[in-house]
C-alpha positions as CSV (number, residue, x, y, z in Angstrom):
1,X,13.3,-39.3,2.5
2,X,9.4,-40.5,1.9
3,X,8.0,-43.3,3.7
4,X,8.6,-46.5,3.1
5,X,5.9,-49.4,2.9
6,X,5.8,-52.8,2.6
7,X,3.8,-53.6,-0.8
8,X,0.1,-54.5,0.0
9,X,-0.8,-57.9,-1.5
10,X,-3.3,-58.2,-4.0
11,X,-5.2,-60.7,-2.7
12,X,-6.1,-58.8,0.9
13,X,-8.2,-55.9,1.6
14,X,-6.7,-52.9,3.4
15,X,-8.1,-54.1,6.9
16,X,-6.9,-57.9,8.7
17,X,-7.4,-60.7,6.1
18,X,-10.6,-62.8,6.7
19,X,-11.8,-59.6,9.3
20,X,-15.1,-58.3,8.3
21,X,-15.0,-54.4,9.5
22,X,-18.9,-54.5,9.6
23,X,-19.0,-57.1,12.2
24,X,-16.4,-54.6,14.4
25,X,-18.7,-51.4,14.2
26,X,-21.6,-53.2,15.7
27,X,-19.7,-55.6,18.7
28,X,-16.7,-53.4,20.0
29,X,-17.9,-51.9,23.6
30,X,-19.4,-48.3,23.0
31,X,-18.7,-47.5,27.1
32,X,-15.2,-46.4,25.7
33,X,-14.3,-43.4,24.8
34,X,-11.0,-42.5,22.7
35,X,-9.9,-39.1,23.1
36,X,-9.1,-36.9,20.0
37,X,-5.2,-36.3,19.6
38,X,-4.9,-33.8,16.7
39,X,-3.9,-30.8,19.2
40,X,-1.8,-32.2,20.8
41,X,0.5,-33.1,17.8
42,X,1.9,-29.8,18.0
43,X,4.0,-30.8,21.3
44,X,7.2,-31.4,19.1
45,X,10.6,-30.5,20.0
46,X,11.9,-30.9,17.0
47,X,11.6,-33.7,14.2
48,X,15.1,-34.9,14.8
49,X,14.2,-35.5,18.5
50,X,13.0,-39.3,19.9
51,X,10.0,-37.9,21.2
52,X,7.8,-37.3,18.3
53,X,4.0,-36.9,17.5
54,X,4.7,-39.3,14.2
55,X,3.7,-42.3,16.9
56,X,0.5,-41.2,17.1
57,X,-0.2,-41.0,13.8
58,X,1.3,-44.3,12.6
59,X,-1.0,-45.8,15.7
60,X,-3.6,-44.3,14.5
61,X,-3.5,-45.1,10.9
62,X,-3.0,-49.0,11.7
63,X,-5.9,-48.8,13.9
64,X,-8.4,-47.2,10.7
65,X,-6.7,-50.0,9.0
66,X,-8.3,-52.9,11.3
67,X,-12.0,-50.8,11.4
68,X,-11.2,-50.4,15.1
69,X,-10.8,-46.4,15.2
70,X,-13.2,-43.6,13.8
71,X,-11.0,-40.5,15.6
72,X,-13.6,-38.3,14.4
73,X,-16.2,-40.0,16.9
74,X,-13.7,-39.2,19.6
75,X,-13.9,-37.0,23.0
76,X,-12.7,-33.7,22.7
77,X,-10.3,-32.4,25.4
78,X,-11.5,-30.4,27.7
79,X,-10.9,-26.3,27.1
80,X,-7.9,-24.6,27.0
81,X,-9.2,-22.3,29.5
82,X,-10.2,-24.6,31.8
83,X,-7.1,-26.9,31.6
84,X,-4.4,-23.8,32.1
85,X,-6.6,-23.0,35.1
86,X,-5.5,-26.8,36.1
87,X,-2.1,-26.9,35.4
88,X,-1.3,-22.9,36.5
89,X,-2.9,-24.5,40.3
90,X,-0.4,-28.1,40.2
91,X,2.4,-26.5,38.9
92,X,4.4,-23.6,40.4
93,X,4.1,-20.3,39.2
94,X,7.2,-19.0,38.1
95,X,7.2,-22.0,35.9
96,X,4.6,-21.1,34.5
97,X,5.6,-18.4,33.5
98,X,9.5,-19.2,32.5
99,X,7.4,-21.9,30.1
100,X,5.2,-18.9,28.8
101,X,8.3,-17.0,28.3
102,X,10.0,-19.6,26.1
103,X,7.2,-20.8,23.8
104,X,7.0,-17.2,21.8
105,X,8.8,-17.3,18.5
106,X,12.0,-15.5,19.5
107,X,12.4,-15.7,23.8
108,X,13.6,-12.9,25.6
109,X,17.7,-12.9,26.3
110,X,16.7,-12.9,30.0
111,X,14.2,-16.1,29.5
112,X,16.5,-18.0,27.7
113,X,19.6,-16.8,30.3
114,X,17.2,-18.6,32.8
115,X,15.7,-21.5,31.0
116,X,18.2,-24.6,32.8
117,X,16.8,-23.6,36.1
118,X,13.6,-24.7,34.7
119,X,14.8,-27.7,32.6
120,X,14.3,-26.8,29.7
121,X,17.9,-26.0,28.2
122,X,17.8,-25.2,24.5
123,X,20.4,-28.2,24.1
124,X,18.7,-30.6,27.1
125,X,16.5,-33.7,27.4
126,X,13.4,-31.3,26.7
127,X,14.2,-28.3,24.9
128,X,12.1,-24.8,24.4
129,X,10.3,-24.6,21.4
130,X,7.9,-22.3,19.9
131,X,4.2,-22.8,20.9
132,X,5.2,-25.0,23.7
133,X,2.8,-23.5,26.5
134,X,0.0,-24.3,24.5
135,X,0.9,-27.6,23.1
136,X,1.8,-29.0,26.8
137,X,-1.7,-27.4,27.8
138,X,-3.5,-29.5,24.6
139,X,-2.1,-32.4,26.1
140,X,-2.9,-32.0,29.6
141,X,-6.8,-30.9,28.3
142,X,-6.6,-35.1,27.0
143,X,-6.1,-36.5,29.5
144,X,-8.3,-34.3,31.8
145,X,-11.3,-35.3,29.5
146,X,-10.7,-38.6,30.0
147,X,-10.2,-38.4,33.8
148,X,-13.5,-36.5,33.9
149,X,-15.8,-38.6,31.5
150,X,-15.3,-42.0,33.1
151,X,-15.3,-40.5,36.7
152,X,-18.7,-38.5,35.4
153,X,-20.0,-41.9,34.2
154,X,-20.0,-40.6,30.8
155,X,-18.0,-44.0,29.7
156,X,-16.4,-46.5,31.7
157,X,-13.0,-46.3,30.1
158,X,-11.2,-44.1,27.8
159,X,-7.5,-43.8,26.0
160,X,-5.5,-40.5,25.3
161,X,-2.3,-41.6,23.8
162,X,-0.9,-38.2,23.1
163,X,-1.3,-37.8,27.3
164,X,1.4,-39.7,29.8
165,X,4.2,-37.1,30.1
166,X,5.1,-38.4,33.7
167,X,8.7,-37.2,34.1
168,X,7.5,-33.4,34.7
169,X,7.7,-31.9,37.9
170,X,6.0,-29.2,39.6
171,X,8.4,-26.9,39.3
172,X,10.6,-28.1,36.0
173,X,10.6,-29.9,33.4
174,X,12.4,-33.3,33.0
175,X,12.9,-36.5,30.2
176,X,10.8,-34.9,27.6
177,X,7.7,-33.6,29.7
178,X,6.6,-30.0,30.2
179,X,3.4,-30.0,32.5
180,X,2.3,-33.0,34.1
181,X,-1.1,-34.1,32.4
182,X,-1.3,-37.2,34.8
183,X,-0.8,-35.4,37.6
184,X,-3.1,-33.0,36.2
185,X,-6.2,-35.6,35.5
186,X,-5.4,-37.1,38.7
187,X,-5.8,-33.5,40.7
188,X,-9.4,-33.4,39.4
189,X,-10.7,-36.5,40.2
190,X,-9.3,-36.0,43.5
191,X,-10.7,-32.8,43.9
192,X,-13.8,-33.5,41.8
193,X,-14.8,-36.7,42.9
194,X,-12.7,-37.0,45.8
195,X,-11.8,-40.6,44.4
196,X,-9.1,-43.1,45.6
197,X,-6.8,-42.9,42.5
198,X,-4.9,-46.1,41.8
199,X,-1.9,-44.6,39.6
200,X,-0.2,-47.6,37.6
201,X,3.2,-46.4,35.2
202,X,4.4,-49.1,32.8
203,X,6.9,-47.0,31.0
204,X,10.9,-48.7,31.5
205,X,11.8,-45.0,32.9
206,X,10.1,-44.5,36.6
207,X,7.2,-42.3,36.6
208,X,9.2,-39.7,39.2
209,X,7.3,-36.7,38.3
210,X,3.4,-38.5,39.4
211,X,5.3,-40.4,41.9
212,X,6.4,-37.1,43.9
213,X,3.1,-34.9,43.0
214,X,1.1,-37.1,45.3
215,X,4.0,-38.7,47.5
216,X,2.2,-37.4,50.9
217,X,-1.3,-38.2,49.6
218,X,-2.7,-41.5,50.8
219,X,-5.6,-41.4,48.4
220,X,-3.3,-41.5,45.3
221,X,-1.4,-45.0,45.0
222,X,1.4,-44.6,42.7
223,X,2.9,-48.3,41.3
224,X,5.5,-48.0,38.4
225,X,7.4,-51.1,36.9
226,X,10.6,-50.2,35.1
227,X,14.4,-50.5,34.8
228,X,16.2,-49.6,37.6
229,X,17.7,-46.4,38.6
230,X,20.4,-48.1,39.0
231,X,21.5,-48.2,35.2
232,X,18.3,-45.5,33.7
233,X,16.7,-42.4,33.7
234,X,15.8,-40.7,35.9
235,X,17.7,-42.9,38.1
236,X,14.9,-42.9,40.9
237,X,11.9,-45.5,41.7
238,X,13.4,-47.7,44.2
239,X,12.0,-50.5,46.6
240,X,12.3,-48.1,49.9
241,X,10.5,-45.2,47.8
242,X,7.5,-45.9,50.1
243,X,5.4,-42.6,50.4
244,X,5.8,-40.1,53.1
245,X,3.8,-38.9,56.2
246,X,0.5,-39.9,55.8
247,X,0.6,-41.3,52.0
248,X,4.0,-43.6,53.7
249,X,2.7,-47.2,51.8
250,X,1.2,-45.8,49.0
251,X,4.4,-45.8,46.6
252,X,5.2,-48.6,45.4
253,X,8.2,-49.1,43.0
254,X,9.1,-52.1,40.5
255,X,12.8,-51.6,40.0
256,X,13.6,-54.6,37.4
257,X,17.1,-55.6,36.2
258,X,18.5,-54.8,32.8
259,X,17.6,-57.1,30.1
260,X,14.4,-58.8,32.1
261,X,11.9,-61.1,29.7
262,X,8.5,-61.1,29.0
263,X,8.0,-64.2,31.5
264,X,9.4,-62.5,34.9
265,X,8.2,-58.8,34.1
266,X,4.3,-59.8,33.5
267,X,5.3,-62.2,37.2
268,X,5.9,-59.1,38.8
269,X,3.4,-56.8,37.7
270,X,0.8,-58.9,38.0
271,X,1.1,-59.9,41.6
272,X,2.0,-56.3,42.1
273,X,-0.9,-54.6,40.6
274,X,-3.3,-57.0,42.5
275,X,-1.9,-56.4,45.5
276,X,-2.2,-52.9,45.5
277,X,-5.7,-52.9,44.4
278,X,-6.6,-55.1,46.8
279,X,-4.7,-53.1,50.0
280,X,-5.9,-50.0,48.6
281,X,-9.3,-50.5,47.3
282,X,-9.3,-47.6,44.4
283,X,-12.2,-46.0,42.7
284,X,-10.2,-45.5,39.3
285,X,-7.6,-46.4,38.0
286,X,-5.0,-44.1,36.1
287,X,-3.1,-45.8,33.8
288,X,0.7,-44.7,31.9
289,X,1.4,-46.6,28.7
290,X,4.9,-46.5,27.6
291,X,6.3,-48.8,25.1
292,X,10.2,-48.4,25.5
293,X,10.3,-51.5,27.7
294,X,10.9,-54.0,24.6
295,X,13.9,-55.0,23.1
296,X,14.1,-53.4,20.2
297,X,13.8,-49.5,22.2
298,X,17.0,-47.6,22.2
299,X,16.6,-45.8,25.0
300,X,16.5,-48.9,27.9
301,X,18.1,-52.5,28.3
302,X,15.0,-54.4,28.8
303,X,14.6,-57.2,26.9
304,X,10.5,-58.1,27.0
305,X,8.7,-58.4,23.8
306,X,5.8,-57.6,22.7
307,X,3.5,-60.3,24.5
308,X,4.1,-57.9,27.9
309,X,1.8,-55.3,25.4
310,X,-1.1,-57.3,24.7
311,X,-0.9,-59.2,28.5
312,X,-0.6,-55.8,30.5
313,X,-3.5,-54.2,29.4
314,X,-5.8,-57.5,29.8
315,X,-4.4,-57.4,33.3
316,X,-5.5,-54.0,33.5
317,X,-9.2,-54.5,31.8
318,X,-9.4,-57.6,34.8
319,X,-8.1,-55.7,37.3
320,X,-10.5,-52.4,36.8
321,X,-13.5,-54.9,36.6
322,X,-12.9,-56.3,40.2
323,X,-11.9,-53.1,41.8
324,X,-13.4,-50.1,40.7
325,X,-16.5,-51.1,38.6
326,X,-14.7,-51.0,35.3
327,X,-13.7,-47.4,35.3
328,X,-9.7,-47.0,33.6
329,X,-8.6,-44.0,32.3
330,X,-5.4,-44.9,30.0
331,X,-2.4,-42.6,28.7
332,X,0.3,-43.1,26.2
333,X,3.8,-42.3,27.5
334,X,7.5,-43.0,26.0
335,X,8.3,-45.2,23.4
336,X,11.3,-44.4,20.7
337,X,11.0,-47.5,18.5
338,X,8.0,-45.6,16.3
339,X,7.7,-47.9,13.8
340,X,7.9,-51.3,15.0
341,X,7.2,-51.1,18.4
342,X,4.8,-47.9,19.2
343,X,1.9,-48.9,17.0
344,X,1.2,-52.4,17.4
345,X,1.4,-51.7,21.3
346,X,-0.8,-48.8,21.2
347,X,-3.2,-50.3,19.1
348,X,-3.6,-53.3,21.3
349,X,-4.0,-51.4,24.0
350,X,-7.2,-49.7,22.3
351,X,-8.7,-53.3,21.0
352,X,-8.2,-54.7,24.4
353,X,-9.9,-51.5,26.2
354,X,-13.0,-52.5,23.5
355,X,-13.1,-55.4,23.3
356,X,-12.4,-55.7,20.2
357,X,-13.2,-58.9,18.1
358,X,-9.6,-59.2,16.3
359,X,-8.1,-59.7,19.7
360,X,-9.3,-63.6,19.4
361,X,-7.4,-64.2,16.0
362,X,-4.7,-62.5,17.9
363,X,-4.7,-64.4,20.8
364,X,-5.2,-67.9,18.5
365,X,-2.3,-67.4,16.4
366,X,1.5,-67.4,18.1
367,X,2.6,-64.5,15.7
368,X,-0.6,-62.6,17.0
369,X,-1.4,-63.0,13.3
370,X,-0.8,-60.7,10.3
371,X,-0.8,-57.2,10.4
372,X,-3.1,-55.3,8.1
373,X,-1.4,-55.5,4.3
374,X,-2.0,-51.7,3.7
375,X,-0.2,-50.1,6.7
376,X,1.5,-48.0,7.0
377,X,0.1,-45.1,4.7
378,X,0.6,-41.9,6.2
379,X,2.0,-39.0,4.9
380,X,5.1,-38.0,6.3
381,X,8.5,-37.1,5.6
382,X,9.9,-39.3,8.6
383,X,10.8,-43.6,7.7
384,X,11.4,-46.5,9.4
385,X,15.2,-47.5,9.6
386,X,14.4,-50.8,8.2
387,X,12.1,-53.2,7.3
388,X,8.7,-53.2,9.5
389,X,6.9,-56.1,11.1
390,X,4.3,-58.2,9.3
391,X,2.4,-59.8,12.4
392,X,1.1,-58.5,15.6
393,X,3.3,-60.4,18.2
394,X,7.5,-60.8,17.7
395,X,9.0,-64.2,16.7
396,X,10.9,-64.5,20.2
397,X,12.4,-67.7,19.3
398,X,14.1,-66.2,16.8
399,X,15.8,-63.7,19.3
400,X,19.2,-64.8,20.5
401,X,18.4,-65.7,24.3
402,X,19.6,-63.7,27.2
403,X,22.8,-65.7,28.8
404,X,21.7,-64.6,32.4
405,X,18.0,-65.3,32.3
406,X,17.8,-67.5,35.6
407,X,20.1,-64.8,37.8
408,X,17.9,-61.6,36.5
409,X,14.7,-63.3,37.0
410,X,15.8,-64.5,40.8
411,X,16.9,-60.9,41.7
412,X,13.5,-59.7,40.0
413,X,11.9,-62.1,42.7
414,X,13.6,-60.9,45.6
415,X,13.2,-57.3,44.4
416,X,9.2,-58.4,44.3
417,X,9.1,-60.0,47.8
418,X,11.1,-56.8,49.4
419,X,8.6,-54.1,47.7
420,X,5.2,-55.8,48.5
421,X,7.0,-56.2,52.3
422,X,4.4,-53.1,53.0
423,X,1.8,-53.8,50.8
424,X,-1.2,-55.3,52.8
């Protein structure tokens, strides 16, 4: 089926109506750094699965659209070389290998006769594919580009969207991710730079894989906000998931109730993220960006909108510039609403990490203001399953309101006041 596009009026340009793209290139900040994504959009399971590189290119496209993005002015990753060197020292060797095994055209009997030990069953959460070794290692070699180019002082933020694959473990895979490319940037600037790394996860599933990576490490503060274990994937990231031995108090988990709103998530992650920046006193900060925490995701049962995608990441700008100088290194993550979800919370992201200009005739308008009249206009054999959003921000009043609001939000408070009981 070809992709489907709402008709661009005749009256507007291809970028924002009334937005003059000239103005853009010559006031968004230049100390940010986006980092190029084309290699990485060959970590694809299959085009039938949820997890698909088609979000980076829609995000991508609406961002050309509003003269925010020139992807060819981008950061490289870092080399292939270098990064397998990386992942082959955080990740354990025989799963290396089994993952080496299983990304050549046709896999051995014996690889495939092993592949569940390793997570990565043919008919699983994150199936084999051909080409996988090296697609994982793309992504990882993002995000370590990032992690090394603010730490280096080469820019004081920078975004890789294809990076954030959180779930995967040192010795298997799990929900979708292969090697760990947080885990991976993270290892470097530790190692590097020695830096106190101040891991935040916003993605609705816990970020398990980072969160046990550096769970006896008190220089690495891992924070994740999402739906509980309870009732999600992967069914970890409690309150009394602390840290152990000598990183005990630097874990700190966000376990919100099904069907939570915008108002009593962005309560708890602010106060959350402040108070672990202020107890901890990082040098960087290591951001996840998943977008599966709004309503429309199939995946979760939070209810938030997308206000929690344009607050979260001013939160983040404010926090980075009180505690570590402004340096923020920012990753994509999960996300399964592609069309109507993924891009416009992506994109803000990027306009809020430069400072970008259209953000105040986002901010002015309650709809976040029209999107741009030409977008979507990609080439692609995927389409959206209905009709796509015209403005930046969701018409909440609209949505039929959650019968329980006042109990979810009063459990979300007490779950708040029993996680920050450790936090200095």
């Amino acid at each position: 089926m070809g992709l489907q596009t709402r008709p661009s009026a005749p009256a507007q340009s291809d970028t924002v109506k009334g937005y003059d793209e000239r103005q853009a290139t010559s006031t968004v900040d230049s100390r940010t750094l986006w980092i190029q994504t084309e290699q990485s959009g060959r970590y694809l399971f299959s085009d039938e699965h949820p997890f698909h590189p088609v979000r980076l290119a829609l995000t991508e496209n609406l961002l050309k659209h509003c003269g925010a993005l020139d992807p060819a002015a981008g950061e490289r990753p870092a080399s292939f070389e270098e990064t397998e060197a990386i992942i082959e020292h955080i990740h354990r060797a025989d799963y290396v290998k089994a993952v080496r095994s299983l990304s050549v055209e046709s896999p051995k009997l014996a690889a495939i006769a092993d592949a569940g030990r390793f997570g990565l069953e043919a008919d699983g959460d994150t199936p084999y594919f051909p080409g996988m070794h090296e697609a994982a290692v793309a992504v990882a070699a993002g995000s370590i580009a990032a992690a090394e180019a603010v730490m280096s002082g080469k820019a004081d933020r920078a975004l890789h969207l294809a990076g954030g694959l959180h779930h995967a473990f040192p010795d298997r895979a799990s929900g979708f991710c292969v090697y760990n490319d947080a885990a991976a940037a993270i290892s470097v600037l530790r190692e590097r730079y020695q830096a106190r790394v101040l891991y935040i996860d916003t993605d609705v599933h816990h970020g398990d894989g980072v969160q046990w990576f550096f769970y006896t490490d008190p220089n690495v503060f891992t924070l994740s906000i999402h739906e509980t274990g309870k009732f999600l994937f992967p069914g970890s990231g409690f309150t009394h998931e602390r840290g152990d031995s000598s990183g005990y108090g630097a874990c700190l988990n966000l376990a919100m109730e099904p069907y939570t709103e915008d108002d009593s998530w962005l309560t708890c992650f602010s106060e959350a993220i402040e108070r672990a920046a202020l107890a901890f006193k990082p040098d960087i900060i290591v951001s996840q960006h998943g977008c599966d925490a709004h309503a429309f995701d199939p995946l979760a049962h939070i209810h938030c909108s997308m206000s929690i995608y344009r607050e979260m990441p001013r939160l983040l700008q404010a926090l980075a510039e009180r505690h570590t100088g402004g340096k923020w290194v920012a990753l994509g993550g999960g996300g399964y609403d592609h069309w109507r979800v993924v891009p416009r919370a992506w994109s803000l992201l990027w306009l809020e990490m430069v400072r970008h200009p259209l953000l105040a005739s986002i901010d002015a308008a309650p709809d976040g203001g029209p999107l741009p009249a030409g977008w979507p206009d990609i080439k692609t054999t995927m389409s959206p399953d209905g009709p796509l959003p015209t403005t930046w921000l969701d018409d909440v009043a609209s949505w039929e309101p959650m019968p329980r609001r006042a109990e979810i939000t009063e459990k979300n408070k007490k779950m708040l006041e029993l996680a920050l009981q450790h936090i200095g």
